[in-house]
C-alpha positions as CSV (number, residue, x, y, z in Angstrom):
1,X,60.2,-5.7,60.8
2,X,61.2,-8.9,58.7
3,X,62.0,-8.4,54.8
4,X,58.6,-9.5,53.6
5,X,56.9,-6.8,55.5
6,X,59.3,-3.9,54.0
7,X,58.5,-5.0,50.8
8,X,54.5,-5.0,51.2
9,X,54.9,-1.5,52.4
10,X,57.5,-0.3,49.7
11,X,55.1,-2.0,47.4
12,X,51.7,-0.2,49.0
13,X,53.6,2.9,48.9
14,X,53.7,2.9,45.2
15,X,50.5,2.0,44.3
16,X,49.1,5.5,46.5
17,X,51.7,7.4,44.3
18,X,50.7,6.3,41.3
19,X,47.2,6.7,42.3
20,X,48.1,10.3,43.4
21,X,50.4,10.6,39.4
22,X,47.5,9.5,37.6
23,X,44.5,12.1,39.8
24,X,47.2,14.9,39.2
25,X,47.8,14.3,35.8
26,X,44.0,14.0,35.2
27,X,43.8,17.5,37.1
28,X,46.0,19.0,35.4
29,X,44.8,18.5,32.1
30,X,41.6,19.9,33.2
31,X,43.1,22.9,34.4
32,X,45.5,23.2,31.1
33,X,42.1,22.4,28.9
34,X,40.3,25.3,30.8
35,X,43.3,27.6,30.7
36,X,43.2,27.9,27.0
37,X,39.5,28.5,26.9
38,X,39.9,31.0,28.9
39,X,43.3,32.2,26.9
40,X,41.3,32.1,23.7
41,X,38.4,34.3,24.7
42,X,41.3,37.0,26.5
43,X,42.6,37.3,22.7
44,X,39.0,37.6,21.1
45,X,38.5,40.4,24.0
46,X,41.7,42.2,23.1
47,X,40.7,42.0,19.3
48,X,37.6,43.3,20.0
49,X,39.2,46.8,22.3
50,X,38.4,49.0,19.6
51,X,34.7,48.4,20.1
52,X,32.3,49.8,22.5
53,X,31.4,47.7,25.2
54,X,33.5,44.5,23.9
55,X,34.5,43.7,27.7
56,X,30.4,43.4,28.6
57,X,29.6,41.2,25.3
58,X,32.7,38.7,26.5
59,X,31.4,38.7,30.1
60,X,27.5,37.9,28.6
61,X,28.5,35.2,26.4
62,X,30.6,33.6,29.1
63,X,27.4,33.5,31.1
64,X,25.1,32.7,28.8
65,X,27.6,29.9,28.1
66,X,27.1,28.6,31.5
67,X,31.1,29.1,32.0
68,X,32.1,29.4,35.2
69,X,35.3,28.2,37.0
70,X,35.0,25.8,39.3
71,X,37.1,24.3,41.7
72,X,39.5,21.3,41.8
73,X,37.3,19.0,39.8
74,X,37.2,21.7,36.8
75,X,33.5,20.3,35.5
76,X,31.8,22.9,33.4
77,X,28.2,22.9,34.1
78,X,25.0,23.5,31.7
79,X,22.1,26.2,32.8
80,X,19.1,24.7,34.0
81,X,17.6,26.6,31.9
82,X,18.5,24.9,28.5
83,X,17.3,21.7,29.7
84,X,13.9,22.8,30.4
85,X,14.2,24.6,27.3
86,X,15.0,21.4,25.6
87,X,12.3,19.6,27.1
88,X,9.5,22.2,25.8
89,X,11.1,22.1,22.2
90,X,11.1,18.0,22.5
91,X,7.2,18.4,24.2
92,X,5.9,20.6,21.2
93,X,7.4,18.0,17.9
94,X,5.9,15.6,19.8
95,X,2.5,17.2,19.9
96,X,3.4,18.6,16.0
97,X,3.9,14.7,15.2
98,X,0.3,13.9,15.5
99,X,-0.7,11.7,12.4
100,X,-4.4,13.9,11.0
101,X,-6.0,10.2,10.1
102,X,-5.2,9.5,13.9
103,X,-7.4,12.4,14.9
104,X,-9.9,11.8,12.3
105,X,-10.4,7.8,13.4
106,X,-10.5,9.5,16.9
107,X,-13.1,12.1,15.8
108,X,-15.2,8.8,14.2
109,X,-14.7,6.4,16.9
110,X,-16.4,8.9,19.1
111,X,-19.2,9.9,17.0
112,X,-20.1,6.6,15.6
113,X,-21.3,3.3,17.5
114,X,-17.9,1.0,17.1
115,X,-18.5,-2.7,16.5
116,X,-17.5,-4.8,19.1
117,X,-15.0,-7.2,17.7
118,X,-15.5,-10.6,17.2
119,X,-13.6,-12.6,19.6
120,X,-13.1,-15.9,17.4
121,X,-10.2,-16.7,15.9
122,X,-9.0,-15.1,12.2
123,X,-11.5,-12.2,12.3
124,X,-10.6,-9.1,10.1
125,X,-11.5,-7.1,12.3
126,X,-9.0,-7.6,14.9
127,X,-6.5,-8.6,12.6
128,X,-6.1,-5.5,10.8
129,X,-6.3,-5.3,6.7
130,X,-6.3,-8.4,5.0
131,X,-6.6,-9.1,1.2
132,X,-9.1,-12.2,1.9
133,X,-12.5,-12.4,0.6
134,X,-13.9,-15.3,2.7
135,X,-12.1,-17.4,5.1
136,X,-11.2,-20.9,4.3
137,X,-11.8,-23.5,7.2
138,X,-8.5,-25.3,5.5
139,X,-5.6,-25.7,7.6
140,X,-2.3,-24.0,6.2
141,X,1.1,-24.9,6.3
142,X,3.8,-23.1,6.4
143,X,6.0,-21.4,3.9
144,X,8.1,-19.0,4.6
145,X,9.8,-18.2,1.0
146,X,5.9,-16.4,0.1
147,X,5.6,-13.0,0.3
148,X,2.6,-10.9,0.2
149,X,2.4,-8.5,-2.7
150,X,0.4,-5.2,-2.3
151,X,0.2,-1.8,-4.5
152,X,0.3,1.3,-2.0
153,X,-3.2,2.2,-1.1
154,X,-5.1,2.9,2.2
155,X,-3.8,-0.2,4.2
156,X,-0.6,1.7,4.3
157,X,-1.6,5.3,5.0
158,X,-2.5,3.5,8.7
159,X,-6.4,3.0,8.0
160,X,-7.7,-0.5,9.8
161,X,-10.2,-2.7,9.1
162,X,-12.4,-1.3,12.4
163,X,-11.3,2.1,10.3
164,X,-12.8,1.2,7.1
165,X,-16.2,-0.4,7.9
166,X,-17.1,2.9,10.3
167,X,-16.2,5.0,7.8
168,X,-18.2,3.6,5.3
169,X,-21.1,3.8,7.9
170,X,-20.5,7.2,8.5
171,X,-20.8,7.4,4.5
172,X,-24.1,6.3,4.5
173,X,-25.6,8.5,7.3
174,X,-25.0,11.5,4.6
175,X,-27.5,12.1,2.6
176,X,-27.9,9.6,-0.3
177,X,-27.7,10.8,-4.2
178,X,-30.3,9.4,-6.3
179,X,-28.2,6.5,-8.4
180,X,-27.9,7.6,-12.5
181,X,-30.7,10.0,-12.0
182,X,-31.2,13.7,-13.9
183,X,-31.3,16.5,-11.4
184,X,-34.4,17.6,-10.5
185,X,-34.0,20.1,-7.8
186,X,-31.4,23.1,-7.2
187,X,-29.5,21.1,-4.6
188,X,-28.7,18.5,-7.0
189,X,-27.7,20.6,-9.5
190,X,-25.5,22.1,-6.5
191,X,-24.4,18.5,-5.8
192,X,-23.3,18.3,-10.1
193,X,-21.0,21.4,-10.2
194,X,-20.0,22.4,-6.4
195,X,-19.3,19.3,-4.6
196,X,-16.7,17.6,-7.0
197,X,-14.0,18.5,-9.7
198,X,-15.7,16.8,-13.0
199,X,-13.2,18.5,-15.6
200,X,-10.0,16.3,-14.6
201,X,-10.3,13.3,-17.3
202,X,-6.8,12.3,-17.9
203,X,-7.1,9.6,-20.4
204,X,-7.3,9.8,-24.0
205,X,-10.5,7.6,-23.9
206,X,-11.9,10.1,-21.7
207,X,-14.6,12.8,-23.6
208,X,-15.1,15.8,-21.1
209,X,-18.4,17.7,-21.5
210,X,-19.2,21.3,-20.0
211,X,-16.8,23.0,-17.7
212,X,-18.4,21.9,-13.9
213,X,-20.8,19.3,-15.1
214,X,-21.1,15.7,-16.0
215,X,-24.4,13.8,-18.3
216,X,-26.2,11.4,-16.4
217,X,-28.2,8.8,-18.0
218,X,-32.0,9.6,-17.1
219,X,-33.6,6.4,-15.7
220,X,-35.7,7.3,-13.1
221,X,-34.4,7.1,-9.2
222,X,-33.0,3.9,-7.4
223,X,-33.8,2.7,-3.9
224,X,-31.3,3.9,-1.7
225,X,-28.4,1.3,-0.8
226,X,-29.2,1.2,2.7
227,X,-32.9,-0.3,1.9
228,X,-31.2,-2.6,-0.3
229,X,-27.7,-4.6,1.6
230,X,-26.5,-4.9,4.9
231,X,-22.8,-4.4,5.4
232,X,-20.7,-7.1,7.1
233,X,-16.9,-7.2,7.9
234,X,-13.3,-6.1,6.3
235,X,-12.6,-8.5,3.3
236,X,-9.8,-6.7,1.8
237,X,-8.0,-3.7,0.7
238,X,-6.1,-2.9,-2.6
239,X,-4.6,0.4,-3.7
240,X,-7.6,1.6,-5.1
241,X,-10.5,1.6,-2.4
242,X,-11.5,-1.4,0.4
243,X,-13.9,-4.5,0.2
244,X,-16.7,-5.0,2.5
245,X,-18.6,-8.3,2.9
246,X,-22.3,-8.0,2.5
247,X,-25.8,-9.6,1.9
248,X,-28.6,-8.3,-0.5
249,X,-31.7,-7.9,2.2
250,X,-34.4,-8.9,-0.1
251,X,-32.8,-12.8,-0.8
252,X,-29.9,-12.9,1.0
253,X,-27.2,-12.9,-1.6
254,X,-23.7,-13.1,-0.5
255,X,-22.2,-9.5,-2.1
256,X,-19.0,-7.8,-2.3
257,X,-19.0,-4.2,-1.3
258,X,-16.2,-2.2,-2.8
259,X,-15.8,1.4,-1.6
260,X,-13.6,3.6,-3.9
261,X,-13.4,7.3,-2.4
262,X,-14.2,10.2,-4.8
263,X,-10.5,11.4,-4.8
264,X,-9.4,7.9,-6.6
265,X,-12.2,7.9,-9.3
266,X,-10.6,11.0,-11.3
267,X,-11.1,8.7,-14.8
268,X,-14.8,8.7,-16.0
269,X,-15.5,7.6,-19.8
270,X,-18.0,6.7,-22.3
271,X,-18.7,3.1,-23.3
272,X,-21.7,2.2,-26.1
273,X,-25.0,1.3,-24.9
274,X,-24.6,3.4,-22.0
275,X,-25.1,6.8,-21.1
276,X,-23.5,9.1,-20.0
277,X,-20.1,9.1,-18.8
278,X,-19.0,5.7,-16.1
279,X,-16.1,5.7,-13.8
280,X,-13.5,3.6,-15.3
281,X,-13.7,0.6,-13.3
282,X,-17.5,0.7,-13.9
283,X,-17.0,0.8,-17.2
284,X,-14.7,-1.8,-17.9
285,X,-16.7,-4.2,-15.8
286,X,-19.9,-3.7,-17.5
287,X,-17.7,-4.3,-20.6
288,X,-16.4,-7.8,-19.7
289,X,-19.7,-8.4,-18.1
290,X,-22.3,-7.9,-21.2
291,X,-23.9,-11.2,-22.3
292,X,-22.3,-13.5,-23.2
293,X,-20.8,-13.2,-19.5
294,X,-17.5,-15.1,-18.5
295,X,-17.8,-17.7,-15.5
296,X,-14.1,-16.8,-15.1
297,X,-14.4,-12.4,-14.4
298,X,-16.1,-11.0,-11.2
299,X,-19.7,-9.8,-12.2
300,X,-20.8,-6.8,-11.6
301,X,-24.2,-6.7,-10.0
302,X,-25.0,-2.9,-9.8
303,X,-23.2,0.6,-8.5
304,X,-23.9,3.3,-6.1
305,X,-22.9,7.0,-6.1
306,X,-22.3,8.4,-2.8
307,X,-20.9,12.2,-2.5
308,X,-17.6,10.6,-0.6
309,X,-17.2,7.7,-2.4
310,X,-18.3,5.0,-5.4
311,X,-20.1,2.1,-4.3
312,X,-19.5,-1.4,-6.2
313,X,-21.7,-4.5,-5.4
314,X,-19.8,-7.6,-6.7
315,X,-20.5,-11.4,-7.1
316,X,-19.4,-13.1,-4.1
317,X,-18.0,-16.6,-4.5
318,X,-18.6,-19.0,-1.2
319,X,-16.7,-20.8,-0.3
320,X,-13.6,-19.6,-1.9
321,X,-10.3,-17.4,-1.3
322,X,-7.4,-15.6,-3.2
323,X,-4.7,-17.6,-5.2
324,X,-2.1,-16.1,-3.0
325,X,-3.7,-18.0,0.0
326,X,-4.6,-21.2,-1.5
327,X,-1.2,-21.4,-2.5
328,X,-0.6,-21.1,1.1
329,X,-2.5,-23.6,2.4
330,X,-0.9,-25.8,-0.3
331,X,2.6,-25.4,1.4
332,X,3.7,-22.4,-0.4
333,X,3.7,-23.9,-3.8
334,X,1.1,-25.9,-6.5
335,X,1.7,-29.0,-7.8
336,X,2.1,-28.3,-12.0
337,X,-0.9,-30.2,-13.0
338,X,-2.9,-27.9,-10.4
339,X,-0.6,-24.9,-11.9
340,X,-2.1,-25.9,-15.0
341,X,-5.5,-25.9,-14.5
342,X,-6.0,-22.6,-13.2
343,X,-3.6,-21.1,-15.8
344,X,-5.6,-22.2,-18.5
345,X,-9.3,-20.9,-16.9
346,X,-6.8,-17.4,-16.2
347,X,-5.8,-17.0,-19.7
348,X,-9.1,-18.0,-21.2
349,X,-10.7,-15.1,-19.0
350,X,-8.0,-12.8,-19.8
351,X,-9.0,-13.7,-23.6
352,X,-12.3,-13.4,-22.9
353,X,-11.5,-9.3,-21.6
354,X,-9.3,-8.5,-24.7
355,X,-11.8,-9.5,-26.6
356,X,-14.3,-7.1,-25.0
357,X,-11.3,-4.3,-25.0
358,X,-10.2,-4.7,-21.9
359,X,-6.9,-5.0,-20.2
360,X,-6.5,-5.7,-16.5
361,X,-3.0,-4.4,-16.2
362,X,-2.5,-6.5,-12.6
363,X,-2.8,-9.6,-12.9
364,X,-1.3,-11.5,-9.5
365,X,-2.5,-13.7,-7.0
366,X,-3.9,-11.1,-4.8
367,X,-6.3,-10.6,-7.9
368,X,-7.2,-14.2,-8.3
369,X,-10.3,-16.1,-6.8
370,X,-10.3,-19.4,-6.3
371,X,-13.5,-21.6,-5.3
372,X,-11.8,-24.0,-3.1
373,X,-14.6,-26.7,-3.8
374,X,-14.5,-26.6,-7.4
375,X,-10.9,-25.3,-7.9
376,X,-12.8,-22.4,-10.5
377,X,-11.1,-19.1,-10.3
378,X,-12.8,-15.7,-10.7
379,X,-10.8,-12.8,-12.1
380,X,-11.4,-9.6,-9.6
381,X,-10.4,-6.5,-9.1
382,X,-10.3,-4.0,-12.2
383,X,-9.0,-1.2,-10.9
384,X,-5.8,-1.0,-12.5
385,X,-7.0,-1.7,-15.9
386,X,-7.7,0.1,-19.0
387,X,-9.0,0.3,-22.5
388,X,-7.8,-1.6,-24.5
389,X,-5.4,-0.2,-27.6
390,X,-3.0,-0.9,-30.1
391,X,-0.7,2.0,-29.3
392,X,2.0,2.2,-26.5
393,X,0.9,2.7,-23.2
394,X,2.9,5.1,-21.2
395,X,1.5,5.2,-17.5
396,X,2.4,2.2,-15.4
397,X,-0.6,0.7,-13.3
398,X,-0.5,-2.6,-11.1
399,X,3.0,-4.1,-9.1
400,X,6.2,-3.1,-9.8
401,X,7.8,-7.1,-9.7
402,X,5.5,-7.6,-12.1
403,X,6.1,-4.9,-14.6
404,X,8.0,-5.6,-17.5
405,X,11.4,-4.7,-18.6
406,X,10.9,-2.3,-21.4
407,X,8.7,-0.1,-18.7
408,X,11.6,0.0,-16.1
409,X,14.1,0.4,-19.1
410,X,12.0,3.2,-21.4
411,X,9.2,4.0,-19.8
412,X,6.6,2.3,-21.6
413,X,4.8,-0.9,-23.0
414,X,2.2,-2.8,-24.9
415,X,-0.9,-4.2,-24.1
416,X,-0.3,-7.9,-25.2
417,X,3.4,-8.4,-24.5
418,X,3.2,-7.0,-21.0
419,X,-0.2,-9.7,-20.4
420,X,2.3,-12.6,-21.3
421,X,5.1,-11.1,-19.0
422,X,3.2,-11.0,-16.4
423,X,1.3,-14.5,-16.6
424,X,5.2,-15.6,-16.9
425,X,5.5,-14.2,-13.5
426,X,2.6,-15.5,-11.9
427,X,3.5,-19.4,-13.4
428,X,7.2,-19.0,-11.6
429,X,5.5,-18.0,-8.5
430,X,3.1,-20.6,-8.6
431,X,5.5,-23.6,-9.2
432,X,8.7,-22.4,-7.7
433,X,6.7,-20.8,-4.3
434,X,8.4,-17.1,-4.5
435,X,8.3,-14.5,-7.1
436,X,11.3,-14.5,-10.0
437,X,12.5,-10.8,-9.7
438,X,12.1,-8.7,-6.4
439,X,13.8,-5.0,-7.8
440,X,14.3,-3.3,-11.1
441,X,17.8,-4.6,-11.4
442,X,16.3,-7.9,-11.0
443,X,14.1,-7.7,-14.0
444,X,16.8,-6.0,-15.9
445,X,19.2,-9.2,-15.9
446,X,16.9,-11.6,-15.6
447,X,18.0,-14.6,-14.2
448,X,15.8,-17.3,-13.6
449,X,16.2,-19.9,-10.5
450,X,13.7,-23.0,-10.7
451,X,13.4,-25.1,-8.2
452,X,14.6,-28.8,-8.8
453,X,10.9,-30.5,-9.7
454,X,10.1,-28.3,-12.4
455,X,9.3,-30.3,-15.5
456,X,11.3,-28.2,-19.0
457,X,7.8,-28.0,-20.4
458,X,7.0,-25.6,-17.5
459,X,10.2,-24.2,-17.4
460,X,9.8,-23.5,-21.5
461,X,6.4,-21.7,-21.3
462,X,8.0,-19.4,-18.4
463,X,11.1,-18.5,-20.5
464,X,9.4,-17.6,-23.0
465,X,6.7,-15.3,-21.1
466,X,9.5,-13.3,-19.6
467,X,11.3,-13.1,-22.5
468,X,13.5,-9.5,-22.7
469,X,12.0,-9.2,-26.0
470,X,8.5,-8.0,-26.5
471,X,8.0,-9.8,-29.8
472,X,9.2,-12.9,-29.1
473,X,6.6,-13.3,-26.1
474,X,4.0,-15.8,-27.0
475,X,0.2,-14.3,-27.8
476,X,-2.5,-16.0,-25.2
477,X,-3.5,-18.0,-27.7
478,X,-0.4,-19.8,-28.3
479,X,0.0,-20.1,-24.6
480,X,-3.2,-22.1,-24.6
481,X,-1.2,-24.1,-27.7
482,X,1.8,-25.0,-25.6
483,X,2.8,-28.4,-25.0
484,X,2.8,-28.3,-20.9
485,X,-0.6,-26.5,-21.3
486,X,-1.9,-29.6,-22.8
């Protein structure tokens, strides 16, 4: 055997001891591991002597344990047992997990005809909520810096738009209540006191009457809503009830259909020239609606009430969408002379609703219409708002990125000051494409980043909307006064 041939072997020869080193080192670890296991539970058994029956206990637990010695491998099995145990456990949180609006839309879906869904392209229906109150045969571009802003409401308690529009036909296949009317029978006397929680009026503009009972204004009975509209698709959802679209059946009006469920209309108060008591929203509508009306607020057409829910018809602009949208389709962002015609038919409008003693409380872009013929916006949605008053305010309602800083800093605000905050807000998000302040912090320091083309006019008028101090916020008349404004 020549010398290369000794050395292969020599060289073979230690690799299969090493090999053999390393598996007996491995073993023996194993056994030395299981060795003082087995060490600890002999000196728990000889602690134990004194008691009856400590020998048995150790021997249970060992089995129940699953211990057992095994051979050279020294692996320690688990039962069988305690993964089928583990699979039932995993089996009955799974079943425990079910969501109870699942099994309701489930319940619905079954008993209810579904709508088949529309198979063109950008229906609501298949797309799920949506804050759009018409579509806009425009084509968008892109921008990626905008960001949706939306108030917690049904859209995120996992309600669709399929959702929505069968439950408010299941809504109208209960029986319908006579719209303002005096009871005239026992079951709608039943229907005043038994059905529904009148006594809760939180606000201080609230009056309640009688324990169990509300006034209604006697004017005779109203056709019911079902002889009166049709109901169309999803249009939108906010945080305090869903938008249908609709038509009035006798002329074919274009309506809005807004469905606010019993639960969320706990505020009901008194206005003049009306009587009894209105839920808020009605209220304040009817208020900013009186003649003289306002081209630039949502009219109010007439209201429904259902036992499950509050029926609004609205004034339905065609063609037209929200401002968050037409910003959209703008590229994200307005030119300022665009900007600042639609700022001054906003602030005019929002003049218009002080006057009447009415404050919105959310104003945004979501809550904007714009006509995209005429480029003439609509104020909509009310239900954040409020009565107007001179004292503090100390209940937050509308977006948190728009709330301003003496609410995140001391819990409370003023009616005026917190307008002109958040029509600062709205401006930056118009002309700069995204919104100034995302958290509480952000508000807090208040740093302001515009964009390169912003003229100092704009950048002026938005300073001094979101500035930290209430009083030194411009009034919406000297908004209207401002140079860039001109």
């Amino acid at each position: 055997m020549n010398k290369q041939g000794i050395d292969t072997e020599v060289v073979e020869t230690r690799m299969e001891l090493r090999e053999f080193n390393g598996r007996r080192r491995f073993y023996l670890s194993k056994m030395n591991k299981w060795k003082s296991k087995r060490l600890r539970e002999k000196q728990q058994q000889e602690k134990s002597k004194g008691r009856e029956g400590a020998e048995v206990e150790g021997s249970a637990r060992s089995k129940s344990e699953g211990l057992v010695r095994p051979g050279r491998s020294q692996i320690f099995r688990v039962p069988q047992e305690r993964n089928e145990r583990k699979r039932k456990v995993m089996f009955s949180k799974s079943i425990k997990s079910t969501n109870e609006e699942t099994k309701k839309r489930r319940m619905i879906s079954t008993t209810l005809p579904a709508r088949a869904p529309a198979k063109r392209k950008g229906d609501p229906l298949k797309q799920g909520p949506s804050r759009k109150w018409s579509r806009v045969e425009e084509p968008e571009k892109s921008s990626p810096h905008r960001k949706r802003d939306s108030r917690p409401g049904p859209s995120n308690l996992g309600l669709t738009g399929s959702f929505l529009v069968l439950r408010s036909r299941q809504i109208f296949r209960e029986p319908t209540v006579p719209w303002r009317s005096s009871p005239s029978s026992k079951n709608d006397q039943d229907y005043n006191t038994a059905d529904f929680n009148r006594t809760a009026f939180p606000t201080s503009h609230c009056k309640p009457s009688a324990q169990g009972s509300r006034p209604r204004a006697s004017r005779g009975e109203k056709e019911p809503f079902n002889n009166l509209y049709s109901m169309g698709s999803i249009l939108g959802i906010g945080g305090y009830g869903w938008v249908l679209e609709g038509h009035r059946k006798s002329d074919g009006l274009p309506v809005a259909i807004k469905f606010i469920p019993r639960e969320m209309a706990n505020n009901w108060v008194e206005i003049p020239q009306e009587k009894g008591r209105l839920p808020l929203e009605v209220a304040l509508l009817k208020l900013v609606g009186r003649a003289p009306a306002h081209p630039g607020v949502i009219e109010l057409l007439e209201w429904f009430e259902q036992p499950e829910a509050i029926l609004l018809v609205l004034e339905r602009p065609h063609p037209c969408s929200d401002l968050f949208d037409f910003a959209h389709s703008q590229g994200g962002l307005l030119k300022e002379h665009t900007a600042r015609n639609l700022m001054h038919q906003l602030v005019v409008a929002l003049e218009h609703c002080h006057r009447r003693g009415v404050l919105h409380r959310d104003v945004k872009p979501e809550n904007i219409l714009v006509k995209t013929d005429t480029k003439s916006l609509k104020l909509i949605d009310f239900g954040c708002g409020d009565l107007i008053q001179d004292s503090v305010y100390t209940e937050f309602a509308g977006t948190p990125q728009y709330a301003p800083p003496e609410w995140v800093l001391q819990q409370q605000y003023h009616a005026l000051p917190a307008t002109a905050w958040s029509l600062g807000v709205l401006l930056f998000d118009l002309v700069c494409g995204h919104l100034p302040f995302r958290k509480d912090k952000d508000i807090i320091r208040g740093v302001l980043n515009f964009n390169k083309g912003v003229s100092k006019e704009c950048r002026n008028l938005i300073r001094r909307c979101l500035s930290h101090c209430p009083e030194s916020r411009p009034s919406l008349e000297e908004i209207l006064l401002h140079p860039w404004m001109k």
